[in-house]
mmCIF file of the protein (N, C-alpha, C, O) and its ligand, coordinates in Angstrom:
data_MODEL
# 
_entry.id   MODEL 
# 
loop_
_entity.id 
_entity.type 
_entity.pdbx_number_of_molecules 
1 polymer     1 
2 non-polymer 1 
# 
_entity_poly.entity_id                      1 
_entity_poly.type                           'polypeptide(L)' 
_entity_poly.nstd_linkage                   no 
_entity_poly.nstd_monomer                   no 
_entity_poly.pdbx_seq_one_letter_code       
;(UNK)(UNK)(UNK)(UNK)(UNK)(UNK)(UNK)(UNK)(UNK)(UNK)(UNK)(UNK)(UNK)(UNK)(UNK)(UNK)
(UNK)(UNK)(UNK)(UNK)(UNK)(UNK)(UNK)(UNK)(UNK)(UNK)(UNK)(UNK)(UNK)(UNK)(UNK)(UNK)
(UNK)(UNK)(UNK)(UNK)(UNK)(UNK)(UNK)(UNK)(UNK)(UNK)(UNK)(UNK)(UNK)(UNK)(UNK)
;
_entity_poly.pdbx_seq_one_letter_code_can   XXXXXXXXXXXXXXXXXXXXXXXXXXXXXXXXXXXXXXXXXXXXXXX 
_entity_poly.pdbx_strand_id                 A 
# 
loop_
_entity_poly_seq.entity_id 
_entity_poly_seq.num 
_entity_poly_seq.mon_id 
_entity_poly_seq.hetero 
1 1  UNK n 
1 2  UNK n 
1 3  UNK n 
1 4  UNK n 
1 5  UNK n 
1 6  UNK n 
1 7  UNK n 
1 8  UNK n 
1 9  UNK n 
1 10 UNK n 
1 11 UNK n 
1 12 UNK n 
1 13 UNK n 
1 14 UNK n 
1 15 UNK n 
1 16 UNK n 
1 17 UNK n 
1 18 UNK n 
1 19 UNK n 
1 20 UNK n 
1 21 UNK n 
1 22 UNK n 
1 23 UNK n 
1 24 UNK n 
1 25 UNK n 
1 26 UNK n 
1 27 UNK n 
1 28 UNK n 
1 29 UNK n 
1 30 UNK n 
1 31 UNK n 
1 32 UNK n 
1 33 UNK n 
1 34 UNK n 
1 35 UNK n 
1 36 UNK n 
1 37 UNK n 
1 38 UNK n 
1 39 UNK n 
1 40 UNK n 
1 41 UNK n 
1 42 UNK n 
1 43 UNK n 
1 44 UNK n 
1 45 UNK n 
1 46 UNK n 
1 47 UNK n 
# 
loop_
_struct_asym.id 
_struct_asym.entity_id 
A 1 
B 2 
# 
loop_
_chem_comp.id 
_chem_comp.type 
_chem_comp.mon_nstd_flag 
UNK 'L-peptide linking' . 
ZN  non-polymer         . 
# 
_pdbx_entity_nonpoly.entity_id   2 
_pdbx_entity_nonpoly.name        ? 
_pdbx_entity_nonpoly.comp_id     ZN 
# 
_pdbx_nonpoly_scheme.asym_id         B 
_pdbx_nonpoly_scheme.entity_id       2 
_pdbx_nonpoly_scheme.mon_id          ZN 
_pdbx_nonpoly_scheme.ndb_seq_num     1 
_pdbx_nonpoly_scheme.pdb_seq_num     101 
_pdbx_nonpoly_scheme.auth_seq_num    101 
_pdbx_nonpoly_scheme.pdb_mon_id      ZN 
_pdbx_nonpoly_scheme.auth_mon_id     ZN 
_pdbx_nonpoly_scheme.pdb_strand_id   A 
_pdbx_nonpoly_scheme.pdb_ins_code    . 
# 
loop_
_atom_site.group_PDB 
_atom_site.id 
_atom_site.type_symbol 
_atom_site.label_atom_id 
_atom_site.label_alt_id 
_atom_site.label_comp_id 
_atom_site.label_asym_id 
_atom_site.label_entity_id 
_atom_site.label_seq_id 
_atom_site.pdbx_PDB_ins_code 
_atom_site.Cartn_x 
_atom_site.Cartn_y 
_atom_site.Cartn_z 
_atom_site.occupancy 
_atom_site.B_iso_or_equiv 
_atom_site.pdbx_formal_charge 
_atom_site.auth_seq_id 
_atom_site.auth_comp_id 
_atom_site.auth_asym_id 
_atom_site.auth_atom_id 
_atom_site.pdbx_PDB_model_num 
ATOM   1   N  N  . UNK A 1 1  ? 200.699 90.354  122.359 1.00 0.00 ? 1   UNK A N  1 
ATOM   2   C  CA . UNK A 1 1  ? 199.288 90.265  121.984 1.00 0.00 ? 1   UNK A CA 1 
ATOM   3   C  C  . UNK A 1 1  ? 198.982 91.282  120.908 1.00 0.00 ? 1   UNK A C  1 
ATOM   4   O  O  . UNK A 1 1  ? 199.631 92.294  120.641 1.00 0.00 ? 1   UNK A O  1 
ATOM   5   N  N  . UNK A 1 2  ? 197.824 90.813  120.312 1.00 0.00 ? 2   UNK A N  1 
ATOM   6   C  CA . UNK A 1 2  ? 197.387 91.729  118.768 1.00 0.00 ? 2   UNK A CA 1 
ATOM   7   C  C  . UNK A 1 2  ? 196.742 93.223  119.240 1.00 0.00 ? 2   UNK A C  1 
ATOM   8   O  O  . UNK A 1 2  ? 196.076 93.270  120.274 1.00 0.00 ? 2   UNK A O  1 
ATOM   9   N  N  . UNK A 1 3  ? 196.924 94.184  118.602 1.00 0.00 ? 3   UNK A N  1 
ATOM   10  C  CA . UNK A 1 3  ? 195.753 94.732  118.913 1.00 0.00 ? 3   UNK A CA 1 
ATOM   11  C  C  . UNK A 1 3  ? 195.522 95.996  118.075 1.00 0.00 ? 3   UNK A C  1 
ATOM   12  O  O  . UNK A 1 3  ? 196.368 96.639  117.454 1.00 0.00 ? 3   UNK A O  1 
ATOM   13  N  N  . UNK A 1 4  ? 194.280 96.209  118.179 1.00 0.00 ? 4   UNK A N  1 
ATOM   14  C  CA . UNK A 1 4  ? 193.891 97.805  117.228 1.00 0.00 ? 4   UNK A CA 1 
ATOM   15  C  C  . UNK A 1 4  ? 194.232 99.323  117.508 1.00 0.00 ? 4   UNK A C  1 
ATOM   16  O  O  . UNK A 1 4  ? 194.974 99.795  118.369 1.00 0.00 ? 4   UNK A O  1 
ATOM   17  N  N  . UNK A 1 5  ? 193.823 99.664  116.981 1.00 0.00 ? 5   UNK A N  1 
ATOM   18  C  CA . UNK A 1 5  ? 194.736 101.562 117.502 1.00 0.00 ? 5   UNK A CA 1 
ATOM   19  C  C  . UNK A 1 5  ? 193.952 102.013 119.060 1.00 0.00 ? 5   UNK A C  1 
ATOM   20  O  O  . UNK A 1 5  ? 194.466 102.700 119.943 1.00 0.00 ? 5   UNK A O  1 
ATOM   21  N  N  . UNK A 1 6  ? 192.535 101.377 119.068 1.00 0.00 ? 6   UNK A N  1 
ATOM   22  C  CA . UNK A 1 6  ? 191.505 101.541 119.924 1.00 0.00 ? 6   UNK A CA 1 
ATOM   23  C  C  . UNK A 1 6  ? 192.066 100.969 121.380 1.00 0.00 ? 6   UNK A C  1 
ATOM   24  O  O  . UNK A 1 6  ? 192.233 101.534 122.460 1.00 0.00 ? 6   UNK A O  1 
ATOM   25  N  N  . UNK A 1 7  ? 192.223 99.981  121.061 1.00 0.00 ? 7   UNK A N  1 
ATOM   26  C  CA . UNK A 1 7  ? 193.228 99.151  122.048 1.00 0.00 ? 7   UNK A CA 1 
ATOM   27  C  C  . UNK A 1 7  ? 194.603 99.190  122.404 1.00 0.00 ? 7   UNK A C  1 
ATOM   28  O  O  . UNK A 1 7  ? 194.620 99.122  123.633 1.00 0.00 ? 7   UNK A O  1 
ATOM   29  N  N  . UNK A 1 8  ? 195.616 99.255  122.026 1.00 0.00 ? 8   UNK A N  1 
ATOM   30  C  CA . UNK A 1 8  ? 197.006 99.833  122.339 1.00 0.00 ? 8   UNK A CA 1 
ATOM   31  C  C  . UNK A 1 8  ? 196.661 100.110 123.543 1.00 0.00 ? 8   UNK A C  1 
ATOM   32  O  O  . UNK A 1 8  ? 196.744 99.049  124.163 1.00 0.00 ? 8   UNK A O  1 
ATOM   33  N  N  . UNK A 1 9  ? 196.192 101.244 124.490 1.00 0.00 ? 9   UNK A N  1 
ATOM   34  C  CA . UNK A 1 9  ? 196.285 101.836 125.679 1.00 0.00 ? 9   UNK A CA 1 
ATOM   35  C  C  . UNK A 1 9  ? 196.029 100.271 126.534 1.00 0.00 ? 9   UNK A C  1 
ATOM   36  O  O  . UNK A 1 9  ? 196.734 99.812  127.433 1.00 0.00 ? 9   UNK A O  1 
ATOM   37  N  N  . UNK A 1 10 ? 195.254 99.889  126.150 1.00 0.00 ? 10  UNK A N  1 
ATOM   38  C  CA . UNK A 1 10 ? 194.663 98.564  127.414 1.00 0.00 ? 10  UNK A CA 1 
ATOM   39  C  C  . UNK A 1 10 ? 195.943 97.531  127.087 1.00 0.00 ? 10  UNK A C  1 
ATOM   40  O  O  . UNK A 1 10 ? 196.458 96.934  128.033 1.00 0.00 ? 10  UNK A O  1 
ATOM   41  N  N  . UNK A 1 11 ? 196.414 97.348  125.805 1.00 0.00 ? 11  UNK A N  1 
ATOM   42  C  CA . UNK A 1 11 ? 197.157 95.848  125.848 1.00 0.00 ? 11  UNK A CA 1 
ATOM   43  C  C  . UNK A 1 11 ? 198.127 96.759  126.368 1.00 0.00 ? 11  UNK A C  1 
ATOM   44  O  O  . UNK A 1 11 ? 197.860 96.746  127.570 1.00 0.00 ? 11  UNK A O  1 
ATOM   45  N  N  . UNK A 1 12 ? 199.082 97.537  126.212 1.00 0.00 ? 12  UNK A N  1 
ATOM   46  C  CA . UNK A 1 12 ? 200.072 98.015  126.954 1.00 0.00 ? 12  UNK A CA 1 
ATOM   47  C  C  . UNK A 1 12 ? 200.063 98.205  128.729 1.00 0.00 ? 12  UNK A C  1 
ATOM   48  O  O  . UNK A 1 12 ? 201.140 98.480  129.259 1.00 0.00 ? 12  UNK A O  1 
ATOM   49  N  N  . UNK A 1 13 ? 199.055 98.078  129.435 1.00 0.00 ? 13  UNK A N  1 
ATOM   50  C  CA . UNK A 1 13 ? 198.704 98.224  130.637 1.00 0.00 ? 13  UNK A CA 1 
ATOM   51  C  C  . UNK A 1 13 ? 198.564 97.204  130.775 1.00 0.00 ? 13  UNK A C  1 
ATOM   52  O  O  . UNK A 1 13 ? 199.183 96.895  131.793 1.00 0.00 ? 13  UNK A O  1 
ATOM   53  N  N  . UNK A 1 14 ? 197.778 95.825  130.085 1.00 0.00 ? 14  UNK A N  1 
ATOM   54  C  CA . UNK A 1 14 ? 198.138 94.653  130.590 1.00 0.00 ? 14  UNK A CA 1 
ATOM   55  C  C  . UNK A 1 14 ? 199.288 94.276  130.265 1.00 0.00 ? 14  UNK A C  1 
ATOM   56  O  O  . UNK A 1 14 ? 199.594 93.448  131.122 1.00 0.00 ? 14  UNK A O  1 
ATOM   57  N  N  . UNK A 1 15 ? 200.099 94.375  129.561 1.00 0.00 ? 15  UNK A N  1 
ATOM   58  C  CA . UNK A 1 15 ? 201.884 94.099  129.262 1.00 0.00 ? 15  UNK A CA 1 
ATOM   59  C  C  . UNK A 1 15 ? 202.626 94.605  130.369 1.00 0.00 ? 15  UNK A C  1 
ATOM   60  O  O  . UNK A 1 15 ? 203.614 93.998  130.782 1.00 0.00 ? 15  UNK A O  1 
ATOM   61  N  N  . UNK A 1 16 ? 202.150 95.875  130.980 1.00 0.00 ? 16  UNK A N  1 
ATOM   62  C  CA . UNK A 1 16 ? 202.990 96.785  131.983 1.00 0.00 ? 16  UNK A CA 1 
ATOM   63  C  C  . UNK A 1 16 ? 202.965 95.718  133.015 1.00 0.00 ? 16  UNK A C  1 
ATOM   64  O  O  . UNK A 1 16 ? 204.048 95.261  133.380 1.00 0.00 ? 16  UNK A O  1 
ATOM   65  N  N  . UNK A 1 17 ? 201.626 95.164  133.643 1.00 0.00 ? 17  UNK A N  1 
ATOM   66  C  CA . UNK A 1 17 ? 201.052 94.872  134.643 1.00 0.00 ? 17  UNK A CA 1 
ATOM   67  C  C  . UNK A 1 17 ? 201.584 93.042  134.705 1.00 0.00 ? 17  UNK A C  1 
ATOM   68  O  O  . UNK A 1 17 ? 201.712 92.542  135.822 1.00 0.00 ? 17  UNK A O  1 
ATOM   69  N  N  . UNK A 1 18 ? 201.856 92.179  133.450 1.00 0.00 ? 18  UNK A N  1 
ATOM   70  C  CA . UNK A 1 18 ? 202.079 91.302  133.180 1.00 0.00 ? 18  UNK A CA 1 
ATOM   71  C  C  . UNK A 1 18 ? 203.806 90.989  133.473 1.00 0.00 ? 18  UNK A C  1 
ATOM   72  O  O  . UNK A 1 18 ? 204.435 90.096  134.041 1.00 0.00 ? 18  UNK A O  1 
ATOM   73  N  N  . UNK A 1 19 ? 204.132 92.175  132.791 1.00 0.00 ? 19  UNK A N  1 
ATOM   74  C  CA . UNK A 1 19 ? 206.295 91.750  132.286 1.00 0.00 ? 19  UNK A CA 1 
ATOM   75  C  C  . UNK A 1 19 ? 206.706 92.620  134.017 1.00 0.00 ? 19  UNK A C  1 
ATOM   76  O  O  . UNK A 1 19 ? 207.651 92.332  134.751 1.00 0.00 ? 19  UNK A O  1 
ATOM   77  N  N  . UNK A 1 20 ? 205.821 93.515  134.214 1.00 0.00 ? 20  UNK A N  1 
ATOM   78  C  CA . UNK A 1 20 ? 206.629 94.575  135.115 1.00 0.00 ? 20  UNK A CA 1 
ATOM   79  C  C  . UNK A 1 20 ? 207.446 95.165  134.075 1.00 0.00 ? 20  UNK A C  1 
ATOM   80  O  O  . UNK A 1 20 ? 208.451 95.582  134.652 1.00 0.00 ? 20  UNK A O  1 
ATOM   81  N  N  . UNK A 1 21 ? 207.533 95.427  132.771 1.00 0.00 ? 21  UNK A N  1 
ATOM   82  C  CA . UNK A 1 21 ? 208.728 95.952  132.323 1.00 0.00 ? 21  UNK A CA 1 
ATOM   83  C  C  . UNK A 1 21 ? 207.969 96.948  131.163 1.00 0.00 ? 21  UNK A C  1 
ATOM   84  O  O  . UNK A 1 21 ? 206.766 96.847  130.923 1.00 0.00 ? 21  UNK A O  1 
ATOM   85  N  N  . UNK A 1 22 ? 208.756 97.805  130.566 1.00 0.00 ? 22  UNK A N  1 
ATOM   86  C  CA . UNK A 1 22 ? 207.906 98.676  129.252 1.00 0.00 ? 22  UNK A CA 1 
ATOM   87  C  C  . UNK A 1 22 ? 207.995 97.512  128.388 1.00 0.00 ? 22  UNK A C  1 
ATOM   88  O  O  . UNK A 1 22 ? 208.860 96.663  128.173 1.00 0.00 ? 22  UNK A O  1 
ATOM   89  N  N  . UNK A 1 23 ? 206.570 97.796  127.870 1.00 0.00 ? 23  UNK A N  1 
ATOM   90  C  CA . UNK A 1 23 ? 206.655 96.368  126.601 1.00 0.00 ? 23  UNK A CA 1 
ATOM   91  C  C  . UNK A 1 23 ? 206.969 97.045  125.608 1.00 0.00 ? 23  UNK A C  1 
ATOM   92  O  O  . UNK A 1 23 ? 207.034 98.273  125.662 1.00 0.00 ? 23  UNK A O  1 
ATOM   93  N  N  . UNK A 1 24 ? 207.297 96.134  124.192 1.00 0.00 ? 24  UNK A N  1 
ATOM   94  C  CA . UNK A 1 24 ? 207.683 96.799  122.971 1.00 0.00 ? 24  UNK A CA 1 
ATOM   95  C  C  . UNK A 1 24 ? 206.432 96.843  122.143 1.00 0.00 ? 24  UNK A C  1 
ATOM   96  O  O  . UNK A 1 24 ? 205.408 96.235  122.456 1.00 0.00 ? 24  UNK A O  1 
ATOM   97  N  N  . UNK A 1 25 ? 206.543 97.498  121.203 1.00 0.00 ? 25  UNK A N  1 
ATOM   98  C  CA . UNK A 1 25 ? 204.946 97.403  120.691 1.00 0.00 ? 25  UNK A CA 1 
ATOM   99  C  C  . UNK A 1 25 ? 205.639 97.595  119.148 1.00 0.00 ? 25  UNK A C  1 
ATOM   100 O  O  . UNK A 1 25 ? 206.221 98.552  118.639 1.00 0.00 ? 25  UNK A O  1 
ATOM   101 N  N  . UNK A 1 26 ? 205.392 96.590  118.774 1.00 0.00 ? 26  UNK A N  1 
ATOM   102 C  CA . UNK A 1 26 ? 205.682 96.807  117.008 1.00 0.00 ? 26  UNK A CA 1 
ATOM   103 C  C  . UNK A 1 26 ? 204.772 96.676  115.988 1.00 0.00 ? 26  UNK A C  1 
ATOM   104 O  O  . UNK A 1 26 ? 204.092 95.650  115.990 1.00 0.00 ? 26  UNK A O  1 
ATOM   105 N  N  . UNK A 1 27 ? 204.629 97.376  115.235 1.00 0.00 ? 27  UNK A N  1 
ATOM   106 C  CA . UNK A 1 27 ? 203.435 97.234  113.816 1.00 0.00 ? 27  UNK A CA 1 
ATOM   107 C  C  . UNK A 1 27 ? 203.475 95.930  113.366 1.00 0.00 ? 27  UNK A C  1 
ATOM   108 O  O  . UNK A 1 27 ? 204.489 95.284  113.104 1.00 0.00 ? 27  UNK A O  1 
ATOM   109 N  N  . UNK A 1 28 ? 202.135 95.516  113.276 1.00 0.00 ? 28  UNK A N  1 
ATOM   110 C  CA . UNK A 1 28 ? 202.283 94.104  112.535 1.00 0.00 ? 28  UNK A CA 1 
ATOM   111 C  C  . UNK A 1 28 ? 202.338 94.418  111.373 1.00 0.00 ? 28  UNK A C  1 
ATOM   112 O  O  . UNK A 1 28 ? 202.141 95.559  110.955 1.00 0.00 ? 28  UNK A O  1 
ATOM   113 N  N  . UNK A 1 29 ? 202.731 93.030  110.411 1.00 0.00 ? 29  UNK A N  1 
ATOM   114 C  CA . UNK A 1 29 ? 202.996 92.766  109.867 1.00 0.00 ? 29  UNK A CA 1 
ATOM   115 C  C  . UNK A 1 29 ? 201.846 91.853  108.717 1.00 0.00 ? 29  UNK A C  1 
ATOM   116 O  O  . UNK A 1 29 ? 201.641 92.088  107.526 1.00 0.00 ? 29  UNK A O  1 
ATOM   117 N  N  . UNK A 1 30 ? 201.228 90.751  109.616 1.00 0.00 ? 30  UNK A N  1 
ATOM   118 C  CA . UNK A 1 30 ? 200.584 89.906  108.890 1.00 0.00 ? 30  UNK A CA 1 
ATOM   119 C  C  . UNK A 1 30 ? 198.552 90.484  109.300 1.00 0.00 ? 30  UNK A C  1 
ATOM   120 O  O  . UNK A 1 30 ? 198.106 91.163  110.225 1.00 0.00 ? 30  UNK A O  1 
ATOM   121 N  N  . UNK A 1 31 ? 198.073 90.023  108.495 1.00 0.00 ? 31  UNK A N  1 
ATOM   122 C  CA . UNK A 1 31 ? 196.304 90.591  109.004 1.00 0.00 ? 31  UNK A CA 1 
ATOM   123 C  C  . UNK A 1 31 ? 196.091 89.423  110.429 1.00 0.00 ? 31  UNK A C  1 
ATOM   124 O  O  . UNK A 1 31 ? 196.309 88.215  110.529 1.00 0.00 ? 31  UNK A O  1 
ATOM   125 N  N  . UNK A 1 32 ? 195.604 90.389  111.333 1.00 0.00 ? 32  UNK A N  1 
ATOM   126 C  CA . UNK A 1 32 ? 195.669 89.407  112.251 1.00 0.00 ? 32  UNK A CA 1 
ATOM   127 C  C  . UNK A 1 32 ? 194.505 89.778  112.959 1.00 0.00 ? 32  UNK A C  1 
ATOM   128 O  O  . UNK A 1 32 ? 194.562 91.007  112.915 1.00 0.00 ? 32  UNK A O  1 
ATOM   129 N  N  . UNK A 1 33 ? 193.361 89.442  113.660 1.00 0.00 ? 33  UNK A N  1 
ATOM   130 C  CA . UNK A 1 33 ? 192.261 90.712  114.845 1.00 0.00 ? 33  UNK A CA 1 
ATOM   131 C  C  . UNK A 1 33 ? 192.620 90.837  115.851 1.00 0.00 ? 33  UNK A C  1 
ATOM   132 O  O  . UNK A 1 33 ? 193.181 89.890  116.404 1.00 0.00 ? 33  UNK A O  1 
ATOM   133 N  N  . UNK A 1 34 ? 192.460 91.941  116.441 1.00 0.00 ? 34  UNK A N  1 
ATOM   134 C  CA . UNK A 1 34 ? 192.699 92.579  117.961 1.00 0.00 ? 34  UNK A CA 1 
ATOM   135 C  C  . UNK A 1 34 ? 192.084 91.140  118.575 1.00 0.00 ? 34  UNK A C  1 
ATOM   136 O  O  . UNK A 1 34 ? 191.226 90.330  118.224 1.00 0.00 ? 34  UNK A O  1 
ATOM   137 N  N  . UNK A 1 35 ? 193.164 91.317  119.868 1.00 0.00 ? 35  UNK A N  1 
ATOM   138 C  CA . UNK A 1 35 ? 192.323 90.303  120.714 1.00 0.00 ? 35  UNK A CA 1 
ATOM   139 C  C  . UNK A 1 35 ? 191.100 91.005  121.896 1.00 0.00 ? 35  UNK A C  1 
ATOM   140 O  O  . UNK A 1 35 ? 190.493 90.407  122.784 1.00 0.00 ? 35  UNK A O  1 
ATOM   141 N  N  . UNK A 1 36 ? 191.055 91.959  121.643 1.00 0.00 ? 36  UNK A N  1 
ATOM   142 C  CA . UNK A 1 36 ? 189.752 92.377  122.568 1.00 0.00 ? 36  UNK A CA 1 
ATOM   143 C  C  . UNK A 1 36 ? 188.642 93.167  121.820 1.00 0.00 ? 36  UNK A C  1 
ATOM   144 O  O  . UNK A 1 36 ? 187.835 93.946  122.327 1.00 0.00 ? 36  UNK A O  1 
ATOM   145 N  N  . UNK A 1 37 ? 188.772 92.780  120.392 1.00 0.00 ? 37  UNK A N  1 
ATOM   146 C  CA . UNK A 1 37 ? 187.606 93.213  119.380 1.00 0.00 ? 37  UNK A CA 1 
ATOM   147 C  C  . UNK A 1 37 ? 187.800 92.694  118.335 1.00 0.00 ? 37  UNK A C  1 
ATOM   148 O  O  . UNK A 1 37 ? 188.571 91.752  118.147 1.00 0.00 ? 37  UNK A O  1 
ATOM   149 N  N  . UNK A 1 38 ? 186.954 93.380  117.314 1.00 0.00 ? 38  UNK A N  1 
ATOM   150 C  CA . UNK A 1 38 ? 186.537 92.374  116.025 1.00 0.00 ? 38  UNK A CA 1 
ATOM   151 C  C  . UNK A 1 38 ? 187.822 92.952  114.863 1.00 0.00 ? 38  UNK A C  1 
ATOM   152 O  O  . UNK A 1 38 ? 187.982 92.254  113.862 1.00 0.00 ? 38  UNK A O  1 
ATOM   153 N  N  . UNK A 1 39 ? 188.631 94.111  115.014 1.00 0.00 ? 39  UNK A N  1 
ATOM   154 C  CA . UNK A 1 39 ? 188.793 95.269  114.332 1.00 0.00 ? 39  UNK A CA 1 
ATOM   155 C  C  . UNK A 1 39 ? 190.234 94.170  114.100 1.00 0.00 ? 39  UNK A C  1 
ATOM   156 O  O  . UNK A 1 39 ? 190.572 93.242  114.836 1.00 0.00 ? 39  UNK A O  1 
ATOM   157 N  N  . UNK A 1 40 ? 190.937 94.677  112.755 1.00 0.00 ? 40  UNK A N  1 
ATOM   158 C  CA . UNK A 1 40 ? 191.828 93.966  112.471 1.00 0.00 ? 40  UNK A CA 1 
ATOM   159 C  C  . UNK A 1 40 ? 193.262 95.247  113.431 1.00 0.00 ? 40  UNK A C  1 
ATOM   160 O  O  . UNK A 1 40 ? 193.360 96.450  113.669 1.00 0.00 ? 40  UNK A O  1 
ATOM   161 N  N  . UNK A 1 41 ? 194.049 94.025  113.661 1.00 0.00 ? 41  UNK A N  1 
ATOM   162 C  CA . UNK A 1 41 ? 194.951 94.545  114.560 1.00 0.00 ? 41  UNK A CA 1 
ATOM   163 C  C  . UNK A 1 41 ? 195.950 95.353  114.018 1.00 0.00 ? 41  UNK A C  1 
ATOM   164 O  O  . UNK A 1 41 ? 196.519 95.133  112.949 1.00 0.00 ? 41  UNK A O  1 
ATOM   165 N  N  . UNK A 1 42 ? 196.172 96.358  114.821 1.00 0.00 ? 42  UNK A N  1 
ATOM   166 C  CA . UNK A 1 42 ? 197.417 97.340  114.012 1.00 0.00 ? 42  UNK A CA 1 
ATOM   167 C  C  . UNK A 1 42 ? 199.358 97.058  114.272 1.00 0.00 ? 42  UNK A C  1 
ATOM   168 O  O  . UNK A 1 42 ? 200.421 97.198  113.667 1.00 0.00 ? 42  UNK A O  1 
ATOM   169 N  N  . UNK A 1 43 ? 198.816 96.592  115.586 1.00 0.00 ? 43  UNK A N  1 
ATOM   170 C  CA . UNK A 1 43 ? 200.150 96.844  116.368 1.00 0.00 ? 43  UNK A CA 1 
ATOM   171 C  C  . UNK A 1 43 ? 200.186 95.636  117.692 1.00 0.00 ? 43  UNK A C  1 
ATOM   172 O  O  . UNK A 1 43 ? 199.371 95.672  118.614 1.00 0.00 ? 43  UNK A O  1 
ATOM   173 N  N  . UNK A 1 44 ? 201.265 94.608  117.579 1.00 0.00 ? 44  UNK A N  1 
ATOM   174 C  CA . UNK A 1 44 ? 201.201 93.615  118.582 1.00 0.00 ? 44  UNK A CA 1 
ATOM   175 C  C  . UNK A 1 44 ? 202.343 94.217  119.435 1.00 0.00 ? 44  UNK A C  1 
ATOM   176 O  O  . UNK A 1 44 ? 203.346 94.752  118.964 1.00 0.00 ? 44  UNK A O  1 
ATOM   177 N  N  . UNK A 1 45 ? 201.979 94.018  121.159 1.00 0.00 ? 45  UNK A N  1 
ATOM   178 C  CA . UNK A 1 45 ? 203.434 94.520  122.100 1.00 0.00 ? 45  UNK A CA 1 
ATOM   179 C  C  . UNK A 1 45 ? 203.335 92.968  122.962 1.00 0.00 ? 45  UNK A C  1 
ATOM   180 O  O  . UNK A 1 45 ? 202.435 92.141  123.111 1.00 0.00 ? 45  UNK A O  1 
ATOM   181 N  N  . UNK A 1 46 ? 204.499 93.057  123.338 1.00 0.00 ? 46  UNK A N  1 
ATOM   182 C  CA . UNK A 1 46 ? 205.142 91.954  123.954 1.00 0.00 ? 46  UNK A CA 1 
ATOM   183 C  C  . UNK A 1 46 ? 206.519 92.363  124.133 1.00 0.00 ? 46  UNK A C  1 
ATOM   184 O  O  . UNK A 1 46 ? 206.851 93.529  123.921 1.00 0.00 ? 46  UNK A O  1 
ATOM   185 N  N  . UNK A 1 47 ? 207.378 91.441  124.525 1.00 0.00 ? 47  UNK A N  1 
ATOM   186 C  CA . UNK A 1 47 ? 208.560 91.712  125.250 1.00 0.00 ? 47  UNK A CA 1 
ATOM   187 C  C  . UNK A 1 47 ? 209.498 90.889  124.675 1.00 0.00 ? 47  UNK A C  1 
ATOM   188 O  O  . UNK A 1 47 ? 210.657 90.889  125.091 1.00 0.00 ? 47  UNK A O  1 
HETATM 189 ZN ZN . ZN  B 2 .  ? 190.471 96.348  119.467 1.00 0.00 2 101 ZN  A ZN 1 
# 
């Protein structure tokens, strides 16, 4: 999932809470918006 610098802490806790596992969190790449605000996203984590 996308998300802003603001956000990181929450999408990583739902990733924790989702995989059971440490998620990876990598800098995007393309302009994309946070999915829990308006703010363009910095960093998507997933697994
Ligand atoms: Zn955000």
């Amino acid at each position: 999932m996308a998300c802003c610098l603001e956000h990181i802490e929450l999408a990583l806790d739902i990733a924790v809470d989702e995989y059971e596992i440490a998620p990876i969190m990598k800098k995007i790449e393309e302009p994309v918006s946070c999915e829990f605000c308006q703010n363009p996203a910095l960093y998507v984590v997933g697994n």
